[in-house]
GUTOR-208886 format. One record per residue: residue in one letter; x, y, z of N, C-alpha, C, O in turn. Coordinates in steps of 0.2 Angstrom, whole numbers, padded with zeros to 4 digits, always signed. Each point is the difference from the previous one (the first is absolute). Example, Ala and Ser with C-alpha at 12.3 -4.5 7.8 and 13.67 -1.06 7.14 Angstrom:
2
a+0066-0028+0039-0004+0006+0000+0004+0006+0000+0005-0001+0003 s-0007+0006-0007+0004+0006+0001-0004+0005+0003+0003+0006+0001 
This chain:
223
x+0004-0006+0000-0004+0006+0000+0004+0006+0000+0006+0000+0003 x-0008+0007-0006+0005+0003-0003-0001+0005+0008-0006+0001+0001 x+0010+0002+0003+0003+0002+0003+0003+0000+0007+0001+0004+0004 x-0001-0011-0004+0002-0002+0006+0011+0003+0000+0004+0002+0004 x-0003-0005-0011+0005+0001-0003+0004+0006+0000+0006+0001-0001 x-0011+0005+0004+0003+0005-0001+0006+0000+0007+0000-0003+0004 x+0007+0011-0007+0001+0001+0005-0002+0001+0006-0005+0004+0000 x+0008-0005+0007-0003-0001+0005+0003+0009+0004+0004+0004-0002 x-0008-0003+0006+0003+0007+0003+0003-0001+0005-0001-0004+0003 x+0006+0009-0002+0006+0000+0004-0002+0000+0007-0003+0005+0001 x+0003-0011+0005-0003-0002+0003+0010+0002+0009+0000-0001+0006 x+0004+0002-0009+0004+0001+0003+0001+0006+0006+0005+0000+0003 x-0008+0003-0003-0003+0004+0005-0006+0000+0005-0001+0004+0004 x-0002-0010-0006-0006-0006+0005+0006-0006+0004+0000-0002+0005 x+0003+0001-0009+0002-0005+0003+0003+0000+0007+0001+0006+0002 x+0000-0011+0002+0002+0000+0006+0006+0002+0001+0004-0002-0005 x-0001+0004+0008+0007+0001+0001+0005-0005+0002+0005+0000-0002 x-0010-0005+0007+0004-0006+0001-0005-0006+0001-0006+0001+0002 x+0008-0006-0003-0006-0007+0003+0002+0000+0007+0005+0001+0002 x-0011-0003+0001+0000+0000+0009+0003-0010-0001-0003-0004-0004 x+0008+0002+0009+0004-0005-0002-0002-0004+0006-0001-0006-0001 x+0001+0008+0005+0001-0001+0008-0009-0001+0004-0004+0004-0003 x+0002-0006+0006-0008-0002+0003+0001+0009+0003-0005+0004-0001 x+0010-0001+0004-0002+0006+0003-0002+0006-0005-0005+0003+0001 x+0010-0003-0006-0002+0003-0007-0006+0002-0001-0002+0005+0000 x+0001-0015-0003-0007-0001-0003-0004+0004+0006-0001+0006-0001 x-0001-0009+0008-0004+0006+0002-0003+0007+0001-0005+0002+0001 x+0012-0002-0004+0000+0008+0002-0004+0003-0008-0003+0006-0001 x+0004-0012-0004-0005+0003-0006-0007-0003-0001-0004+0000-0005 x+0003-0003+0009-0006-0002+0000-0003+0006+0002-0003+0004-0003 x+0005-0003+0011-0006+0007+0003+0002+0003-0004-0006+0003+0000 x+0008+0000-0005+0002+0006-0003-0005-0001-0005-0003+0005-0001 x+0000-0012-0003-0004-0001-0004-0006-0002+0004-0005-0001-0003 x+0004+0001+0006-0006-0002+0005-0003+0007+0003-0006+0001+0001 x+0011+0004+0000-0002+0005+0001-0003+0005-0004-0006+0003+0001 x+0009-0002-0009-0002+0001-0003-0008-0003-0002-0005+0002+0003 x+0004-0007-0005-0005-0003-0003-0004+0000+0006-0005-0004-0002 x+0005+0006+0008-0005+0005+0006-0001+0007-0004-0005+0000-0003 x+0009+0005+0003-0001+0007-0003-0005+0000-0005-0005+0003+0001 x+0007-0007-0006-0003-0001-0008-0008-0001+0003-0004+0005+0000 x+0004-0011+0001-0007-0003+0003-0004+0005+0007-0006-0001+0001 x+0007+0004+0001-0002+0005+0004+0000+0007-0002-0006+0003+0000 x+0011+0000-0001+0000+0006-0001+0001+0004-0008+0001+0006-0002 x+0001-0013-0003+0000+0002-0005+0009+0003-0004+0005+0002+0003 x-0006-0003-0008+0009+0000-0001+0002+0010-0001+0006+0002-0001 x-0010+0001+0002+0001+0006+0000+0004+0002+0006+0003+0005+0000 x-0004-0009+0005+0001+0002+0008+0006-0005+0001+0002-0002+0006 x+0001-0001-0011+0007-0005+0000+0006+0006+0001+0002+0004-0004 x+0001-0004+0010+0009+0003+0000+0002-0006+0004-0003-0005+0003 x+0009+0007-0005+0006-0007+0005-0002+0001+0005-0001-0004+0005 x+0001+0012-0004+0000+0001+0010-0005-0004+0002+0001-0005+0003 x-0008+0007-0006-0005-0004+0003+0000-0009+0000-0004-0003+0005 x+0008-0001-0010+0003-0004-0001+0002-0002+0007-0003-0004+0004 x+0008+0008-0002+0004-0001+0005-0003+0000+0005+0003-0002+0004 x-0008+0004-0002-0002+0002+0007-0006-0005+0001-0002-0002+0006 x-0001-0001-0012-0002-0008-0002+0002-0006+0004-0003-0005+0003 x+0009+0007-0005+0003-0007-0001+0005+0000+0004+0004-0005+0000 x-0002+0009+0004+0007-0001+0004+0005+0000-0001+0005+0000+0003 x-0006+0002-0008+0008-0003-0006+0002+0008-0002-0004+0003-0003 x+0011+0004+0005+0002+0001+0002+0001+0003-0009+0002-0004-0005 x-0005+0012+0003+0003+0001-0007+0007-0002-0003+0001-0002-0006 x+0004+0003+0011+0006-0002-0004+0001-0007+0000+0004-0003-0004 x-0009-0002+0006-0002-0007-0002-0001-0001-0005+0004-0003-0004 x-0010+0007+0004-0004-0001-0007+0004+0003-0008+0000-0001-0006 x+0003+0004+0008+0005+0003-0005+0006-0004-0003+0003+0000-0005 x-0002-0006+0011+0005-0005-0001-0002-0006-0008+0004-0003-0004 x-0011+0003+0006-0003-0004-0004-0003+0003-0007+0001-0003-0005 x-0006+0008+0006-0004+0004-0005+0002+0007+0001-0001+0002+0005 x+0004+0002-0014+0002+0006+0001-0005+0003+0001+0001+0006+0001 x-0007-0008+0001-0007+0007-0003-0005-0006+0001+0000-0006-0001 x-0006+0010+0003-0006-0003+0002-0002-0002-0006-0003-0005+0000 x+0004+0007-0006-0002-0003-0008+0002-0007-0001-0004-0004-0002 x+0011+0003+0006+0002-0007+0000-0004-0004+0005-0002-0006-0001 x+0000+0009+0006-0005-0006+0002-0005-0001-0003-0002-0006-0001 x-0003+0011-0001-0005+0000-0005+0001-0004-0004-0004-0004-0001 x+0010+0003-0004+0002-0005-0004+0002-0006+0003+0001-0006-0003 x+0000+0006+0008+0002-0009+0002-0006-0002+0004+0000-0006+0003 x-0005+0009-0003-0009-0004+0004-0004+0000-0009-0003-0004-0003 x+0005+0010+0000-0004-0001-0009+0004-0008-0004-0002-0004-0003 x+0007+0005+0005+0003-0004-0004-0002-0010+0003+0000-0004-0004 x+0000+0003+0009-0002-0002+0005-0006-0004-0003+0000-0006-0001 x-0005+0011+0001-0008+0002-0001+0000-0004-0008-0003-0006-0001 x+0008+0008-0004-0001-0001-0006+0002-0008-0003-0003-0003-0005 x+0006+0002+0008+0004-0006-0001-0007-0006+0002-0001-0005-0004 x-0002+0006+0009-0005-0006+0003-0005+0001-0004-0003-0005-0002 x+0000+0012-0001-0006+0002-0006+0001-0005-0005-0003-0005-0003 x+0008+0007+0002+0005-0002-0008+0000-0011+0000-0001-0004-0004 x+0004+0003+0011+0000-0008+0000-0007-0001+0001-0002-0006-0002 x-0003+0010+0005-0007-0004+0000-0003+0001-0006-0004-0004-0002 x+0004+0008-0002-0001+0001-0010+0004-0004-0003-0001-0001-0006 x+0006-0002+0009+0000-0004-0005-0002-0007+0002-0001-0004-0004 x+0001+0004+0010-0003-0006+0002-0009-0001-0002-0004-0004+0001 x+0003+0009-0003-0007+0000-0003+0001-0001-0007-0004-0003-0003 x+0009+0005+0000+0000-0003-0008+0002-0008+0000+0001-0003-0006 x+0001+0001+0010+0003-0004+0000-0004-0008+0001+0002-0006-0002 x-0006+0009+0008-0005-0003+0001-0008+0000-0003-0005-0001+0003 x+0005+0001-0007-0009+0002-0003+0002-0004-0003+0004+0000-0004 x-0010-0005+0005-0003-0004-0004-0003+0001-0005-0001+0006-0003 x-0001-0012-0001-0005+0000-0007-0007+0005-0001-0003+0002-0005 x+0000-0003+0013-0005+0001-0001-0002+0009+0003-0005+0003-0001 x+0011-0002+0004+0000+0008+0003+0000+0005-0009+0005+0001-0005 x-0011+0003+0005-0001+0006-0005+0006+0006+0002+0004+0000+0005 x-0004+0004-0012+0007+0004+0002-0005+0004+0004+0003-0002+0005 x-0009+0006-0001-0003+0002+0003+0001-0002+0007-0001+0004+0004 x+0003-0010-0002+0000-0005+0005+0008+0003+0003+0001+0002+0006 x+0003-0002-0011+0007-0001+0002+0001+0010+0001+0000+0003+0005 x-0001-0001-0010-0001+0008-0001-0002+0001+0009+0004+0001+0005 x-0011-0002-0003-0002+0001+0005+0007-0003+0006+0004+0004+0002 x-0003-0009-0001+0005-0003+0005+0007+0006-0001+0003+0001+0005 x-0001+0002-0010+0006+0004+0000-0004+0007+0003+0002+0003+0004 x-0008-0001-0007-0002+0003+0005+0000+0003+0009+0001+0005+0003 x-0003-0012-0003-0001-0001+0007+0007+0001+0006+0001+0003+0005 x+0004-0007-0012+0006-0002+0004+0006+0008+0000+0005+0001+0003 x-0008+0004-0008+0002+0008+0000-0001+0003+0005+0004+0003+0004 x-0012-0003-0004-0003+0004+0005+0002-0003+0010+0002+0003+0005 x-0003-0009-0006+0002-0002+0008-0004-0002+0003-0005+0002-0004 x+0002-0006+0008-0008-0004+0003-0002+0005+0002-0006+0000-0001 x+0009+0005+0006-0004+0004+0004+0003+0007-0002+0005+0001+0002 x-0008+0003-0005+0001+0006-0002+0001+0007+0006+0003+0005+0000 x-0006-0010+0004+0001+0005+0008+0006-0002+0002+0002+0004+0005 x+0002-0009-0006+0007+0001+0001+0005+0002-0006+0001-0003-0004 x+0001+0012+0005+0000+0005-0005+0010+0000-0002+0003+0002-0005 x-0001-0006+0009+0008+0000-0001+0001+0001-0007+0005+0003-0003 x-0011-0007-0002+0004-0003-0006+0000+0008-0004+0004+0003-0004 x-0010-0001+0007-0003+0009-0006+0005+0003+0003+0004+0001-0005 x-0002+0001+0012+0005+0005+0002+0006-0001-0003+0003+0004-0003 x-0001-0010+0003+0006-0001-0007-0001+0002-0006+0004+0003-0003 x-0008-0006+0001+0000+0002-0007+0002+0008-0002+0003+0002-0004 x-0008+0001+0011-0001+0008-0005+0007+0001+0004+0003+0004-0003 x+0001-0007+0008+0006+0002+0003+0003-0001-0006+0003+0005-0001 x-0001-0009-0004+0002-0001-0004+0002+0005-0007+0005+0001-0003 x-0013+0002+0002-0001+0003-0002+0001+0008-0001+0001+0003-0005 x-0002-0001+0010+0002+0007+0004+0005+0001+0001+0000+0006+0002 x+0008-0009-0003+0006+0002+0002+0002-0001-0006-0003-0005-0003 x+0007+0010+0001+0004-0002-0008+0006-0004-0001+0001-0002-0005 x+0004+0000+0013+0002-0005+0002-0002-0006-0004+0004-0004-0003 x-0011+0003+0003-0003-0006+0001-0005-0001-0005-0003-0006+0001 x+0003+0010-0005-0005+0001-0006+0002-0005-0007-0003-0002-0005 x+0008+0001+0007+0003-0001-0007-0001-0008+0001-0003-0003-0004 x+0007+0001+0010-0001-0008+0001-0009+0000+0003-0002-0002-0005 x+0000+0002+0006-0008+0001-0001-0003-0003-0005-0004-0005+0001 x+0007+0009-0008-0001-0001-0008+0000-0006+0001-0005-0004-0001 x+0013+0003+0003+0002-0008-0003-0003-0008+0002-0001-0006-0003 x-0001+0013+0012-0005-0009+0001-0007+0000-0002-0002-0005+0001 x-0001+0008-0002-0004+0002-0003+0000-0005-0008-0005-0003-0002 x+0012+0004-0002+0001-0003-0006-0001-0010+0001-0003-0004-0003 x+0006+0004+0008+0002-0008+0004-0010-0002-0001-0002-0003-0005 x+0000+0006+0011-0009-0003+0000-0004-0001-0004-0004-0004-0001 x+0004+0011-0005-0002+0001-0005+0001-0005-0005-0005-0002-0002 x+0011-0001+0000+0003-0005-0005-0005-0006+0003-0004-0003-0004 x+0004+0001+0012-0005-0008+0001-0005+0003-0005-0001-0004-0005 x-0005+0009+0005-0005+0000+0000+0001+0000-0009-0005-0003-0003 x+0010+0007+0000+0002-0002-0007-0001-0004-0004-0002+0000-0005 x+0006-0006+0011+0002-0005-0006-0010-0004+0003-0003-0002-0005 x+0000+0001+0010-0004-0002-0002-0007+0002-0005-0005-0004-0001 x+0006+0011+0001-0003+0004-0007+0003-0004-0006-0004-0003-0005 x+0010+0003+0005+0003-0003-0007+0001-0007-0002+0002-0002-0005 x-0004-0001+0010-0002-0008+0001-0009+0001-0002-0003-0006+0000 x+0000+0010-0001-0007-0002-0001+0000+0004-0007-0005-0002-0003 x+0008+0007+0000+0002+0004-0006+0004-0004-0006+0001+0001-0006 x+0002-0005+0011+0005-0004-0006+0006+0004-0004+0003-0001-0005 x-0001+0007+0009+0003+0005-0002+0003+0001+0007-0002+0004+0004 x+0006-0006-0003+0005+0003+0006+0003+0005+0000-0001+0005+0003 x+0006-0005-0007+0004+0005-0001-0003+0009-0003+0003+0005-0001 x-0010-0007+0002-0005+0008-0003+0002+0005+0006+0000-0002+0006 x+0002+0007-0009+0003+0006+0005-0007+0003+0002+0000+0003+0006 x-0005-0003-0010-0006+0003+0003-0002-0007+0006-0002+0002+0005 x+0002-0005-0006-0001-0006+0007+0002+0002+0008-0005+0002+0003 x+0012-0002-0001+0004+0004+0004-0003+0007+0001+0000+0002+0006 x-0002+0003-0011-0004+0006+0000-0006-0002+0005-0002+0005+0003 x-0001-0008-0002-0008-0004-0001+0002-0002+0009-0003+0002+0005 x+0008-0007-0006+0000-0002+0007+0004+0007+0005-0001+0001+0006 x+0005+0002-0009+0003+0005+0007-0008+0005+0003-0001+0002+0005 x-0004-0002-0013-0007+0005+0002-0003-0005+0007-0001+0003+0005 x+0000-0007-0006-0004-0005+0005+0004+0000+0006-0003+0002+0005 x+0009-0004-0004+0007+0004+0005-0002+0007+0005+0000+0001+0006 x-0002+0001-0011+0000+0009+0002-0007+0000+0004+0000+0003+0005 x-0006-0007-0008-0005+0001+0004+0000-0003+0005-0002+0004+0005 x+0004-0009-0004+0003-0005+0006+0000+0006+0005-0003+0002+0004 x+0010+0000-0006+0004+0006+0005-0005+0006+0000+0000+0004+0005 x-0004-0002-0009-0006+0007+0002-0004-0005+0005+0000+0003+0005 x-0003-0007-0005-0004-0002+0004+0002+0000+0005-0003+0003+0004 x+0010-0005-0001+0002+0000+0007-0001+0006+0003-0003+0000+0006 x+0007+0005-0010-0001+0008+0001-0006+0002+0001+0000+0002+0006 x-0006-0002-0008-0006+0002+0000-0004-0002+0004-0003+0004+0003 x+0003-0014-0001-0006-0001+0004+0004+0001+0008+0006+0000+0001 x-0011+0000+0004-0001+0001+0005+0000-0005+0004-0002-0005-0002 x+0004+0007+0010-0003-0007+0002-0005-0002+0002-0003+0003+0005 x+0000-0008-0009-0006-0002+0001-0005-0006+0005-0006-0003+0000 x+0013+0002+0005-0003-0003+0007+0000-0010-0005+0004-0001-0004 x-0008-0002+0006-0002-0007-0001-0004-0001-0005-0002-0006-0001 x+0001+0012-0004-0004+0000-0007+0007+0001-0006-0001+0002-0006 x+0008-0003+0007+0005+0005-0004+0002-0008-0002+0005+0001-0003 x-0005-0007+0003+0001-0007-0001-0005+0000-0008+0002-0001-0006 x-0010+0004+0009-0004-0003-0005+0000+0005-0004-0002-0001-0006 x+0006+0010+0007+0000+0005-0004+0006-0003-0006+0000+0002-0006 x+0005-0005+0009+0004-0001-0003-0001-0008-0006+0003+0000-0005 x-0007-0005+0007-0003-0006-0004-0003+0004-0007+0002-0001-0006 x-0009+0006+0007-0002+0002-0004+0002+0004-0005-0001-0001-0006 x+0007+0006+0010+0005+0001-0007+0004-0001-0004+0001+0002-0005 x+0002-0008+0009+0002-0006-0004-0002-0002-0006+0002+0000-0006 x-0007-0003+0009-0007-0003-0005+0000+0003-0006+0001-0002-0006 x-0003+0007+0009-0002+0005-0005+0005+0006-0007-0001+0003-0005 x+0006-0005+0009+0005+0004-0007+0004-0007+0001+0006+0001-0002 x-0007-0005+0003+0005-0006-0006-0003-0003-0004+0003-0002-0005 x-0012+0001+0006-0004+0002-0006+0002+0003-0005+0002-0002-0005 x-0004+0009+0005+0002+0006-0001+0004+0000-0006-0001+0002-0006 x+0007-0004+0009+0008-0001-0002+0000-0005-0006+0002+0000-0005 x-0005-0004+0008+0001-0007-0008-0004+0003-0003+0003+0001-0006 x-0010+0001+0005-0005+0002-0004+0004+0005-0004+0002-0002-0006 x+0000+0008+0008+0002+0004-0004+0007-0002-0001+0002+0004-0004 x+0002-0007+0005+0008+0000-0003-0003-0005-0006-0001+0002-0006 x-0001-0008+0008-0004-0004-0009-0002+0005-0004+0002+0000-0005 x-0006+0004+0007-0004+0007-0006+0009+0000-0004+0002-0003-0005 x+0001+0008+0009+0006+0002-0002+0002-0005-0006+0000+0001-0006 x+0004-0007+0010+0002-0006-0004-0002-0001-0006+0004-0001-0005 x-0014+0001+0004-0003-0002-0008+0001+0004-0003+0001-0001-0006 x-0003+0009+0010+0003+0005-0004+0006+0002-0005-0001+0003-0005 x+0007-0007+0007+0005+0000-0002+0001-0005-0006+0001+0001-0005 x-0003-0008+0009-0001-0003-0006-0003+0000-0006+0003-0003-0004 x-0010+0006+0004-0004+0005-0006+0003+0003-0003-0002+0000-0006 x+0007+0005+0009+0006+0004-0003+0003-0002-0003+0003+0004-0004 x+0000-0009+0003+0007-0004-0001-0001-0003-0007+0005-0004-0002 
């Protein structure tokens, strides 16, 4: 699928300074990641400093600087974290679907598995737009962004017969984006936000196959 391949963005300014080697180390990054991802989920990533980090988590700014130059690197090691386990259950979902599951059926499960079981635990949204909102972090964003986009891709181009169509990838990163506006928009919705999030599901992987086919025959007609 055409852009996974692209260059990647310079991630060397996120990166850790050192790996924690030792059980004391590691510790001491866990609260640090533990703390944050309290902040995120409570107060939102707008209200993220290392101070506040620090006064979290016990763990000592000039600690915290041992390991992550900048709060953007923590952001990136719970995002990146975050993406890796999306990215292994999508493909464990193309992986796994049966003969008898509709691309509606699997569309919806990618769905599901973007958004999160319970939309009121908001960790996944304050990432994203933390992601979003620093220019740090905008760039590799894009890229994983390109990563989830390509699953939802190739299973577009597994029902198109056409993989490698660049309007495909076009198709799946739009579906991507709604995913991520939903997050941002809905509300929490208490013990109704399970079934707010089923029917949407439902309802634009529907959606999704009906009009990306329109597309498809269209093309083909053309051709």
């Amino acid at each position: 699928m055409a852009g996974e391949t692209d260059t990647p963005a310079d991630i060397s300014t996120l990166l850790p300074r050192k790996k924690p080697s030792q059980g004391r180390s590691r510790q001491t990054v866990t609260k640090v990641l533990d703390a944050t991802r309290d902040i995120l989920q409570t107060e939102g990533h707008r209200a993220l400093t290392t101070i506040l980090v620090a006064e979290r988590s016990g763990v000592t700014v000039g600690s915290i600087y041992q390991y992550f130059p900048s709060k953007h690197a923590i952001i990136y090691e719970l995002y990146t974290a975050w993406l890796n386990d999306v990215v292994a259950q999508l493909d464990a979902i193309l992986e796994n679907r049966s003969d008898d599951d509709s691309a509606e059926d699997v569309l919806k499960k990618i769905f599901l598995e973007l958004l999160g079981e319970d939309i009121t635990d908001n960790l996944t949204r304050e990432l994203t737009q933390a992601m979003q909102a620093h220019p740090e972090l905008q760039t590799v964003e894009a890229d994983h962004q390109t990563r989830i986009a390509t699953r939802i891709g190739s299973l577009l181009g597994e029902m198109s017969g056409t993989v490698e169509d660049p309007a495909i990838f076009d198709f799946a990163v739009a579906i991507y984006r709604l995913s991520v506006s939903l997050m941002d928009t809905v509300q929490d919705t208490g013990p109704q936000s399970k079934a707010i999030l089923a029917t949407w599901a439902e309802m634009t992987a529907e959606s999704a196959v009906r009009n990306f086919s329109k597309i498809v025959n269209a093309k083909a007609g053309s051709s």
